[in-house]
C-alpha positions in Angstrom: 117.6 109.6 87.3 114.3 108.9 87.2 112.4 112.1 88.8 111.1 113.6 85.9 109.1 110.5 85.0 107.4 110.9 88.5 104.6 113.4 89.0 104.8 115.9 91.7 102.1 116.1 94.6 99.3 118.7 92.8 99.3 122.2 94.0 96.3 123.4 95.2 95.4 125.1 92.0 96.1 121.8 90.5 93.9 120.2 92.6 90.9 123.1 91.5 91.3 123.0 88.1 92.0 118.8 87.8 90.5 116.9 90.1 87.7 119.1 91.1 84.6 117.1 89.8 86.3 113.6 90.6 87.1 115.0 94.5 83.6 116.6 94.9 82.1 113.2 93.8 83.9 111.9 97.0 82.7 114.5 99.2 79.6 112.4 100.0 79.5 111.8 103.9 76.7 109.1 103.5 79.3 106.4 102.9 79.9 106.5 106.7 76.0 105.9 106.9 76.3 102.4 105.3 76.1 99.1 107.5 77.9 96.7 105.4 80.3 96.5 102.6 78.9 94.7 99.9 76.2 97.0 99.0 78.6 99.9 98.9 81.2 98.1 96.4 78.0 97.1 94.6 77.7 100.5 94.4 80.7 101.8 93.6 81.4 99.4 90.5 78.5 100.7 89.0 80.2 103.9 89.4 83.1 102.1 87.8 81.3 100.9 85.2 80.5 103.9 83.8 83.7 105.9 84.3 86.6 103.4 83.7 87.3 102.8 79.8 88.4 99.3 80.2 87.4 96.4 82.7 86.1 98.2 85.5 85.9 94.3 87.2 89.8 94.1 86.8 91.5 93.6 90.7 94.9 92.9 92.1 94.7 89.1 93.8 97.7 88.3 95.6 98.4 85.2 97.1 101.5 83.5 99.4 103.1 80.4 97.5 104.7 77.6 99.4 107.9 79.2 100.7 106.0 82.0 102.0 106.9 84.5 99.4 104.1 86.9 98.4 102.7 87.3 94.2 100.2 89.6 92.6 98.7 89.6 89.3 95.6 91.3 87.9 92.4 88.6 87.7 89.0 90.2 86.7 86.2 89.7 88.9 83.3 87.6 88.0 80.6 87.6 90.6 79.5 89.2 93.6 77.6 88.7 96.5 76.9 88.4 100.3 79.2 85.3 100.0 82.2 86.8 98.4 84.3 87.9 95.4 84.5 85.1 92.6 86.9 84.6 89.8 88.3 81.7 87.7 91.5 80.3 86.2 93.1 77.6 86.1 93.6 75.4 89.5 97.5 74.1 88.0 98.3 78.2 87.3 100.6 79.8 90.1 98.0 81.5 91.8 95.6 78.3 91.7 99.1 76.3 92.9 99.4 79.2 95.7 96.2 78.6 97.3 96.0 75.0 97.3 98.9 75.3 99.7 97.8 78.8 101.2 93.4 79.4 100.9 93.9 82.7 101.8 94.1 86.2 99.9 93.8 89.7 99.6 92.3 91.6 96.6 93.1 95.0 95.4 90.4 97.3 92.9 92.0 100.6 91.7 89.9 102.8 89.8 91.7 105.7 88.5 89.1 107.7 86.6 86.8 107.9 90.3 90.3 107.9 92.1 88.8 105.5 94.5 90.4 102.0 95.1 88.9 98.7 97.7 90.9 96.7 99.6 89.3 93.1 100.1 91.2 90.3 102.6 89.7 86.6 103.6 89.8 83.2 103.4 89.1 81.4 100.1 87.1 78.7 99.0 86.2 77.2 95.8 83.2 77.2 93.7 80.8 74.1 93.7 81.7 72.6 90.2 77.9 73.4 88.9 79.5 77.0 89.2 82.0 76.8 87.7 80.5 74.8 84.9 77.8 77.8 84.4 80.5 80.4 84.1 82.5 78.8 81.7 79.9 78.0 79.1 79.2 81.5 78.8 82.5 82.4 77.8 83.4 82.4 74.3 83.6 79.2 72.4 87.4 80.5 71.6 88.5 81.3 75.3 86.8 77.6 75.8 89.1 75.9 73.5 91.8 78.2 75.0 91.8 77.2 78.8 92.2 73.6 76.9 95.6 74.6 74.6 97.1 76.8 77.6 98.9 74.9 80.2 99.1 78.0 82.6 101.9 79.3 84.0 104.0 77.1 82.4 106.9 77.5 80.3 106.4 77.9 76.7 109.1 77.5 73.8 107.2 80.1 71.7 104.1 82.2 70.4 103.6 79.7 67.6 104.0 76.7 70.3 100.6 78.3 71.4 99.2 78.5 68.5 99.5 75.3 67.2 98.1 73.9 70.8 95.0 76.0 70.1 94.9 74.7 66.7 95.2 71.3 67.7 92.9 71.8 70.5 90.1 73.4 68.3 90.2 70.6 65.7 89.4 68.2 68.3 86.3 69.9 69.4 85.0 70.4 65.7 81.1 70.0 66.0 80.6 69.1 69.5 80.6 71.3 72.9 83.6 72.6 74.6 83.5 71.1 78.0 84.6 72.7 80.9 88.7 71.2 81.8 88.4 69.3 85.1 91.7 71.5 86.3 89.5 74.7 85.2 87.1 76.4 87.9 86.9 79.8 90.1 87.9 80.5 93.9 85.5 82.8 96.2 87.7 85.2 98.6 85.3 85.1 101.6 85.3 88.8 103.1 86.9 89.2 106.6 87.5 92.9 106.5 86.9 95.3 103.1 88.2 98.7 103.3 87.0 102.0 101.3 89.7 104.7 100.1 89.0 107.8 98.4 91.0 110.4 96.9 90.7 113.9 98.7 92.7 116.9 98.9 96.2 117.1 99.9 96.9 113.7 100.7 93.6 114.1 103.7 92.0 110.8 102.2 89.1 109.2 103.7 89.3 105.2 104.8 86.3 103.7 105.9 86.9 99.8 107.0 84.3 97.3 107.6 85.4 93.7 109.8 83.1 91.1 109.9 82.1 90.3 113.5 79.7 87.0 113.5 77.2 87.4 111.5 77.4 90.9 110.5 80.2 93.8 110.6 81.9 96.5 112.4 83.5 99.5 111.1 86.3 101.9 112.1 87.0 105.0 110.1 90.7 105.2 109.7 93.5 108.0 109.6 94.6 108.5 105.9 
């Protein structure tokens, strides 16, 4: 019923007159050169950046909630370094409820215009509260008042129910700062293994995985 809303595997002429500048820009052997991850998804979100049209930080989280059943959602990413991956929301949301119970996740980038995607799984921890209380005073003054009006994941009677809770919620901060909510911070997914996929010809993809082994990593090229 469906079929003809799924494309068909590219033919190879396809493949030469579509994808031929995006698959030679993953032709580069010196990934396999690198030593360790981060520097390489540094590297390839700046390659994001300038390719994707919209939010080239945007990722897949997906946690385990209490009964053991898995979730996913799209979070974007908000910093990066040797620690981790760091985002924010709100700790009462579904996800934040998932890994009080479970501090573990896995995290998913897809980036369609490089036709390259990261795979990220580890342990999480949360940000110190002076983090989180940098982050969210550069957000917006609106999005402020917002993480106040929006009790996440929770149900809501209506659009205008909203609306009228950021209404209230911005009267009340008329004049003054909008402080960060106590049940308001960020999580960073600790890396214990971050694997590299890249679109090639005819299915023939190249997987590069790195595992972190004490202090520093391994890595095992994989079959595609």
């Amino acid at each position: 019923m469906t079929a003809n809303l799924i494309p068909p595997s590219p033919t190879r002429e396809e493949y030469a007159e579509q994808y031929a500048a995006a698959l030679a820009a993953n032709g580069d052997e010196t990934i396999f050169d690198r030593a360790e991850p981060i520097g390489l998804f540094v590297d390839w979100l700046g390659d994001a950046t300038r390719t994707e049209p919209n939010d080239p930080n945007a990722m897949t989280l997906s946690t385990v909630d209490a009964s053991g059943a898995p979730d996913a959602r799209i979070v974007l990413l908000k910093d990066i370094d040797a620690r981790g991956f760091t985002f924010y929301s709100n700790r009462e949301s579904a996800k934040g409820l998932d890994l009080a119970v479970h501090p573990r996740a896995a995290l998913l980038f897809h980036w369609k215009s490089l036709r390259r995607q990261v795979r990220v799984r580890g342990a999480v921890e949360p940000v110190t509260a002076e983090e989180a209380d940098v982050y969210f005073a550069s957000r917006a003054r609106e999005s402020r008042i917002g993480a106040w009006a929006s009790d996440q994941s929770r149900p809501l009677d209506s659009r205008a129910a909203l609306e009228a809770a950021v209404v209230r919620e911005t009267a009340r901060m008329e004049g003054g700062e909008v402080p960060r909510p106590e049940r308001w911070t960020g999580w960073r997914v600790v890396p214990e293994s971050v694997e590299f996929w890249r679109d090639r010809p005819f299915r023939l993809h190249d997987r590069l995985r790195f595992d972190r082994d004490g202090g520093g990593w391994t890595k095992t090229r994989l079959w595609p």
